[in-house]
N, C-alpha and C positions, 0 to 999 in steps of 0.2 A: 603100364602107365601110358602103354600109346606105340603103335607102330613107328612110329615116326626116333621116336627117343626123344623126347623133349624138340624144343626148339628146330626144327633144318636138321634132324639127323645129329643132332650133338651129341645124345646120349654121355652126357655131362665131361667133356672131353676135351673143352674148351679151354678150361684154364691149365690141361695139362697137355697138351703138347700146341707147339708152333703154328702160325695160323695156314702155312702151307702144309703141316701134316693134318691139321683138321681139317683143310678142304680135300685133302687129295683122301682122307677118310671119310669123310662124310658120307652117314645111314650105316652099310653095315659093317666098314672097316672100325667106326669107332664103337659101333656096339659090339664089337669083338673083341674091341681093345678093352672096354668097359668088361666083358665078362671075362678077361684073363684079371684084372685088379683083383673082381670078387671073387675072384678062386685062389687068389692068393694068403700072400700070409695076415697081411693088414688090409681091414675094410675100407672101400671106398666110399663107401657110405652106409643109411640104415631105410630099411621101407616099414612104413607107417599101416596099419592097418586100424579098418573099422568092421566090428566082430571079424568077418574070416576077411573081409575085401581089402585088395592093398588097394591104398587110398592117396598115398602121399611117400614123398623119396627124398631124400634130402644126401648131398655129396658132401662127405667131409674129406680133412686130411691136413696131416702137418703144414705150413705155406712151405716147407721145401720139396715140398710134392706137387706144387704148379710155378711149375717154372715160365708159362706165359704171364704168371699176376705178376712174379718176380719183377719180370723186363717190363712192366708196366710202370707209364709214367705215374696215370691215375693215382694206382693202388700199392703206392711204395710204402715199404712199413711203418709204422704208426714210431716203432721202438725198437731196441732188442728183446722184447721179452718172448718167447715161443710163444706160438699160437694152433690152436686148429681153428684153420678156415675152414667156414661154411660156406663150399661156393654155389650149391644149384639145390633148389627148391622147389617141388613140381608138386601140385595138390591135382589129382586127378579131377578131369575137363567137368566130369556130370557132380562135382562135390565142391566147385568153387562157389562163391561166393555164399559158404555155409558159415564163415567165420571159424576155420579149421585150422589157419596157420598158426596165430599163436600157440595154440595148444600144440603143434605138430613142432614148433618149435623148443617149450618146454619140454617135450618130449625126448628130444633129440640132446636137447642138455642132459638130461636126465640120464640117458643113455650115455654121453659121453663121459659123466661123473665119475659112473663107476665101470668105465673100460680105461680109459685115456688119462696115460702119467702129465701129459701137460695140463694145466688147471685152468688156462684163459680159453677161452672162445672168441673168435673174433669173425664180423659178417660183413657182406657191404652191399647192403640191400640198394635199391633203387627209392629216390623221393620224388611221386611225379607230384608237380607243380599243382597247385589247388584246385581242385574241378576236373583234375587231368589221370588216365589211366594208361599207367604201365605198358609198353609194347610187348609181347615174348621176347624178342631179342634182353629188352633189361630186366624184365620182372624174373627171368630164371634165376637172379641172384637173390630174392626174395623182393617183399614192401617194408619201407623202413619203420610204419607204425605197426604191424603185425611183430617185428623183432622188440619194438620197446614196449611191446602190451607184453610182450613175454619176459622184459625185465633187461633186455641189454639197456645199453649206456654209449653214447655217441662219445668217439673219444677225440675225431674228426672230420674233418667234411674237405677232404680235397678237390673235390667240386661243387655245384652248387645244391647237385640234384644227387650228390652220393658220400653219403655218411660212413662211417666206418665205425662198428659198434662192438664194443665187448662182453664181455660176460664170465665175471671169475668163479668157478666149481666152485662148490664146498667141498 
């Protein structure tokens, strides 16, 4: 998906450790940290392919598996109900603007239905302002109309520009 790992070297690393261990990892300490998750017992996430090309990556995981969104003012919980957060969403550079996310999204539910005992999904995409585009620093948590063409439901907007959406399995 990119030398880089998304974003500054995040390799999706951001919402799970403190913002001094993400800088002081930043490139290839958090891409290492990212390939100990995926060797472990639970996925950190899932990659997207089209025919053989991975195309698209999306980070999941219980919210008690990022403990930066925790301490977050932002993105304090909606409720008590469990959730998997969806927290980084990366459509590869030469496949954007193909209109790929929603699908990449229902996919990604799809996938979660029948792995993941929790039933809700929960996202918190970025809403840029009318006429306005996403920087990389916010668009890694996805675009908020790409999540509700795929069928989430705002359940909040703690800020102006960032909704918090869900989506309950079947």
């Amino acid at each position: 998906m990119g030398a880089r790992g998304g974003a500054r070297g995040c390799w999706c690393m951001h919402w799970r450790l403190c913002i001094t261990e993400w800088v002081d990892n930043k490139g290839e300490g958090n891409k290492a940290a990212m390939r100990a998750l995926a060797e472990g017992d639970r996925s950190p996430g899932v990659v997207g392919y089209l025919d053989t090309e991975p195309v698209a990556w999306c980070a999941f995981g219980d919210r008690s598996d990022f403990p930066r969104m925790q301490r977050s003012t932002l993105l304090q919980p909606v409720d008590d109900e469990p959730v998997i957060s969806l927290t980084c969403l990366l459509i590869k550079k030469s496949h954007r603007s193909e209109g790929l996310l929603p699908a990449w999204i229902t996919a990604v539910c799809d996938h979660l239905a029948e792995t993941s005992r929790t039933r809700t999904v929960e996202a918190y995409p970025v809403e840029p302002s009318h006429g306005r585009k996403a920087g990389p620093d916010t668009a890694m948590t996805g675009i908020d109309s790409a999540f509700t063409a795929a069928g989430l439901t705002k359940v909040a907007r703690p800020k102006r520009d960032r909704p918090v959406l869900r989506y309950h399995l079947p």
